[in-house]
ZAMARGU-4260 file (C-alpha; in steps of 0.2 Angstrom, whole numbers, plus 5000, padded with zeros to 4 digits):
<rodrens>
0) 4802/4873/5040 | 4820/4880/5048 | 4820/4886/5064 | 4815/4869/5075 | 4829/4866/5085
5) 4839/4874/5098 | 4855/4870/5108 | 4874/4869/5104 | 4881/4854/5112 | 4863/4847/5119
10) 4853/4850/5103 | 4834/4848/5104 | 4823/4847/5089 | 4803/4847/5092 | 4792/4840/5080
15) 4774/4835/5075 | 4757/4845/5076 | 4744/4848/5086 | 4729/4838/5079 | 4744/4828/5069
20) 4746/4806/5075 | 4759/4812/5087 | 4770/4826/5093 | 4790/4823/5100 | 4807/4828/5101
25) 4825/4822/5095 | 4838/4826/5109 | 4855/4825/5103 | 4871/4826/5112 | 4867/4817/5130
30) 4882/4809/5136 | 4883/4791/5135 | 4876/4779/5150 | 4868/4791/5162 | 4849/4779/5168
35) 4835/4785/5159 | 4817/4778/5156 | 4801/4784/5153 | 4797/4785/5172 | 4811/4799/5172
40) 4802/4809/5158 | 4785/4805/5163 | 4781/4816/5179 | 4787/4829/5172 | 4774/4830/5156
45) 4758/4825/5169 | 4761/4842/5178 | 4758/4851/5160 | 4747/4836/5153 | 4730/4845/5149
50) 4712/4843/5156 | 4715/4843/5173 | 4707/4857/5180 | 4692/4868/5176 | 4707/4880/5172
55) 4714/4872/5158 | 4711/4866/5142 | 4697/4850/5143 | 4706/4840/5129 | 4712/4827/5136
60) 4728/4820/5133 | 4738/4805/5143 | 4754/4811/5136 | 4763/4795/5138 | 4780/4796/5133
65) 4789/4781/5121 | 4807/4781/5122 | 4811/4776/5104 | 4831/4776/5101 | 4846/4781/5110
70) 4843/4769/5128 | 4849/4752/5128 | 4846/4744/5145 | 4841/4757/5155 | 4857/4769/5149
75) 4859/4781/5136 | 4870/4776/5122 | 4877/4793/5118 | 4866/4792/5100 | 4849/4804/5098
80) 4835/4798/5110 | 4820/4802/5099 | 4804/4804/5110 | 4785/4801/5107 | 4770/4806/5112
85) 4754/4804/5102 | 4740/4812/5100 | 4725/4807/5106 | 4710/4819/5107 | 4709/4830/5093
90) 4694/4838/5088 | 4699/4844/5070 | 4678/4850/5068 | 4682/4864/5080 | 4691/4873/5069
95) 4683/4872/5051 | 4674/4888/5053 | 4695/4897/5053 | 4700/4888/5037 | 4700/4903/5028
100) 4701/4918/5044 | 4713/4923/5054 | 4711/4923/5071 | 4719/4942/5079 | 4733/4938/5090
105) 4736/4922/5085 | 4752/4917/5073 | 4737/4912/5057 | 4742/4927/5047 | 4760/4928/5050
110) 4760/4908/5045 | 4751/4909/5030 | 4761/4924/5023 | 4779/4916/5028 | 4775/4897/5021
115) 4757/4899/5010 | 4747/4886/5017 | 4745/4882/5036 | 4737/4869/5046 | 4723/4879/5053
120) 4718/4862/5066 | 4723/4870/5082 | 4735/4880/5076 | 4747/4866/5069 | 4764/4871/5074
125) 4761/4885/5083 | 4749/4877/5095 | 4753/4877/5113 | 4754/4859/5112 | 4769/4857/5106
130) 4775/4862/5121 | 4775/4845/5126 | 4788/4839/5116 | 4799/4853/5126 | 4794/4845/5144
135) 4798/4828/5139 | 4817/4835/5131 | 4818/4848/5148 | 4816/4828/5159 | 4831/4823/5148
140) 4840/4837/5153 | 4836/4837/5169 | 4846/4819/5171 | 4861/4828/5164 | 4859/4841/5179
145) 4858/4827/5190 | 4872/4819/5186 | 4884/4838/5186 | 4886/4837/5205 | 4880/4823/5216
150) 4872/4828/5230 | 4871/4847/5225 | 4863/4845/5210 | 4855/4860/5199 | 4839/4862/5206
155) 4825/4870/5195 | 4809/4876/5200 | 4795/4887/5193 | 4780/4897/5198 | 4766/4909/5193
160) 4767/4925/5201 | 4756/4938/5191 | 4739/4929/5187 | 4732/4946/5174 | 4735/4961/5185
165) 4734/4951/5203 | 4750/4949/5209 | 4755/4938/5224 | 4762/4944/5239 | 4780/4938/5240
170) 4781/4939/5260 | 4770/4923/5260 | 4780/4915/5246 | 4779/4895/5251 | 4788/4884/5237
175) 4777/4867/5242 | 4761/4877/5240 | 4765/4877/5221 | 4761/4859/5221 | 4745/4860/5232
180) 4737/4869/5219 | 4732/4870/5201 | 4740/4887/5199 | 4757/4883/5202 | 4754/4898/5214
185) 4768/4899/5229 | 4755/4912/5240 | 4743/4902/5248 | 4731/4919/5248 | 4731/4921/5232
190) 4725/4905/5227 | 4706/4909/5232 | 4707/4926/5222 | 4715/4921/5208 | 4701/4905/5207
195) 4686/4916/5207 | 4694/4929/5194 | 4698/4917/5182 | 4680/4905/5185 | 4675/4924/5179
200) 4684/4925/5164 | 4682/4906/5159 | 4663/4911/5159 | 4664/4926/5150 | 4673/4915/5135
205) 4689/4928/5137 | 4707/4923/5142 | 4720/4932/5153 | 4737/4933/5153 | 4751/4928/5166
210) 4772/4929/5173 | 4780/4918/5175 | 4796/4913/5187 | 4811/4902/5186 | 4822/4898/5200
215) 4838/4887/5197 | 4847/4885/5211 | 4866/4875/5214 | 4871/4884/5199 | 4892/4884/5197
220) 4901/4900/5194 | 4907/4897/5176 | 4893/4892/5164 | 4891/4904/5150 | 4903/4915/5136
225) 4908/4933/5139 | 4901/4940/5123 | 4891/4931/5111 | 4887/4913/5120 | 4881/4921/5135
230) 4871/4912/5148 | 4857/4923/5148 | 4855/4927/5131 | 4852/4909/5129 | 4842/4908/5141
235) 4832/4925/5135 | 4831/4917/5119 | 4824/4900/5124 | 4811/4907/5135 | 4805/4920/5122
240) 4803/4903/5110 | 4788/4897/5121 | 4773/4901/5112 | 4763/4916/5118 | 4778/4923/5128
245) 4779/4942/5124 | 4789/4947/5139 | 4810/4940/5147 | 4817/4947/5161 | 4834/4940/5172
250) 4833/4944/5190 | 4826/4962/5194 | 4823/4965/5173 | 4818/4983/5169 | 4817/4986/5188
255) 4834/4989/5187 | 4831/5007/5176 | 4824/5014/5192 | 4840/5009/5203 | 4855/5018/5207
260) 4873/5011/5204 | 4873/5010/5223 | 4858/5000/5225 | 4861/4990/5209 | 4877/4984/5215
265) 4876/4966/5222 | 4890/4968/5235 | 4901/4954/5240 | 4911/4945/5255 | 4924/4933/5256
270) 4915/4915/5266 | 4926/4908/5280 | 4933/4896/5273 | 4933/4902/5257 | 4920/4906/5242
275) 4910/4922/5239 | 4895/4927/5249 | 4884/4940/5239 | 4873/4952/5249 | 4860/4953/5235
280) 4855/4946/5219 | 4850/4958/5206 | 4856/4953/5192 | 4849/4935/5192 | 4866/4924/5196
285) 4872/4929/5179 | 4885/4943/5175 | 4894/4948/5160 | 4884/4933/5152 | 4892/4920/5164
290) 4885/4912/5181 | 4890/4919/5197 | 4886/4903/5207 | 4869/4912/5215 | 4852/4906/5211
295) 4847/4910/5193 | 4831/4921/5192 | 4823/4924/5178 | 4804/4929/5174 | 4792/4928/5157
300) 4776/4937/5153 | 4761/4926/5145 | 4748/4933/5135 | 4733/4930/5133 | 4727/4916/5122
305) 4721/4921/5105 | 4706/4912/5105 | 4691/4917/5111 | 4671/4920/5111 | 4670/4936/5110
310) 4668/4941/5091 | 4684/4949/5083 | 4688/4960/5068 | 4698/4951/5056 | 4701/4945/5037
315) 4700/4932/5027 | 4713/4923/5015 | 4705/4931/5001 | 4709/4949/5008 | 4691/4953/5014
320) 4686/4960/5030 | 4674/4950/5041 | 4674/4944/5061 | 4677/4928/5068 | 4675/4919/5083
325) 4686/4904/5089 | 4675/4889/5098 | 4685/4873/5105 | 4693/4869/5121 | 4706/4882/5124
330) 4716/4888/5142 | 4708/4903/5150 | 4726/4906/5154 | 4738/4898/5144 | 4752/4903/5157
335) 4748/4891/5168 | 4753/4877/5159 | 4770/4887/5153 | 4778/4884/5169 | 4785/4867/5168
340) 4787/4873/5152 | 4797/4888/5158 | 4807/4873/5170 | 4811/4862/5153 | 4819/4875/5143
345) 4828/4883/5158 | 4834/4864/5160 | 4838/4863/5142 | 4850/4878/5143 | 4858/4875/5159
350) 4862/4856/5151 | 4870/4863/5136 | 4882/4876/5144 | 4886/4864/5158 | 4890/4854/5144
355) 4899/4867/5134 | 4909/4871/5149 | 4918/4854/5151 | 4920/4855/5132 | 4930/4871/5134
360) 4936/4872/5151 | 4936/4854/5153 | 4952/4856/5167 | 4943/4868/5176 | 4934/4863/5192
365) 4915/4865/5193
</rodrens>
């Protein structure tokens, strides 16, 4: 199956199934003898790991990660580093009674008419669990990133903003609040709400959907092409690739089409001393397709997850019309667990143009 990798110079290629022995990625193109382990990796996958609030999914998985090539002593060799996790708590049971029906919103249909045949246990390929392998890829990158500009290294972080149609207020937006609690909410009085709406919707066996944003800040001017390799498109791209997402936005989006030239303008100074102060940011810290040195700002829309309780109209593989309803252990909110995802593949894409910078602008300074 084509379409499993990503990346030009960083190339990422996921692999494995959801109630398959193990899932994982191959990350090609990391330059040789930067420090990386398991412990480097492994933080990362426990803020998406599953099962760890009434919010989530209830399987439950370690997600230990194995580093199984492309370290020798601590450093990377330049070579692919092929990553592991295994699978450890599938229930394959669950999912018997949708052997033979599609499940509506979900990527059954669509798989069976592209390939013929489909692994109907959790969704195979398309399962959100696969989104692990991209976490464990996103810490690799991350070590690239670390290494771009000591002491003013990218920083990425992520956050829900939008949990269904309850947005948060931004005026009390608190980065260290995200970690506090198991919303990755940043408005400490949202939390409360946005818990007893969803304990509603976990009872009623429904699901919600969710947005999603990405800060990365300590960007250099530079990264991106003008026309075809732009930053953003990239970045569109790889954020649309997370299962479930529907919805990518860079800075103000689709806000933009209510705004004036005037007000859309983000107006700049020269710095004492020298650099560019900008008085606004609505286009996200990309222009033309190419970084402007602000904070990159980027937003995705998650729907709700396909499987539910209520019963649904659907079909069958023999082309007869009946109904179906999806039992198992399934998020309530799938985009909860998308933002770290949301921070891996934003990390992914910023290594690779970093990366492709040097390779083509290598005398430049960064």
């Amino acid at each position: 199956m084509a379409g499993n990798s990503f990346g030009t110079l960083l190339r990422i290629t996921t692999w494995g199934e959801s109630h398959g022995p193990a899932i994982g990625a191959v990350v090609d193109g990391v330059p040789s003898r930067l420090p990386l382990s398991e412990a480097d990796i492994q933080p990362f996958l426990d803020r998406r790991r599953p099962g760890q609030s009434r919010f989530t999914t209830q399987r439950q998985e370690s997600d230990q990660v194995r580093i199984l090539s492309g370290v020798f002593e601590g450093r990377t060799t330049g070579t692919p580093i092929q990553l592991l996790i295994e699978n450890q708590d599938q229930r394959s049971k669950d999912y018997g009674e949708i052997a033979e029906r599609f499940r509506p919103g979900h990527a059954d249909y669509t798989y069976w008419m592209k390939y013929g045949i489909r692994d109907y246990r959790g969704g195979g390929r398309s399962s959100a669990r696969e989104t692990a392998a991209r976490v464990a890829a996103g810490a690799v990158a991350r070590v690239i990133l670390a290494r771009s500009a000591p002491g003013n290294a990218i920083r990425i972080r992520g956050a829900l903003v939008q949990l269904g149609p309850h947005p948060i207020d931004r005026s009390r937006w608190d980065w260290a609040e995200v970690e506090r609690n198991p919303l990755f909410c940043p408005d400490p009085g949202s939390v409360g709400l946005w818990s007893d709406f969803l304990d509603g919707v976990r009872r009623s066996g429904s699901s919600i959907g969710a947005v999603v944003e990405l800060v990365a800040e300590n960007v250099p001017p530079g990264l991106g092409d003008p026309v075809y390799g732009k930053l953003d498109a990239d970045l569109a791209a790889a954020l649309m690739g997370i299962n479930a997402v529907k919805g990518v936005e860079i800075g103000d989006g689709f806000a933009v089409a209510a705004l004036s030239g005037e007000d859309n303008a983000d107006e700049m100074r020269a710095r004492p001393g020298g650099g560019v102060d900008f008085l606004s940011n609505h286009a996200g810290g990309i222009l033309g397709g190419i970084s402007s040195g602000q904070d990159i700002v980027a937003r995705f829309a998650v729907k709700p997850t396909s499987s539910i309780l209520t019963p649904r109209r659907t079909i069958d593989i023999h082309g007869h019309d009946t109904e179906i309803v999806t039992k198992g252990r399934h998020d309530p909110c799938v985009g909860i667990r998308a933002v770290p995802v949301g921070e891996a593949m934003m990390a992914c894409v910023l290594a690779d143009h970093l990366l492709r910078h040097r390779a083509n602008a290598g005398l430049v300074p960064l």
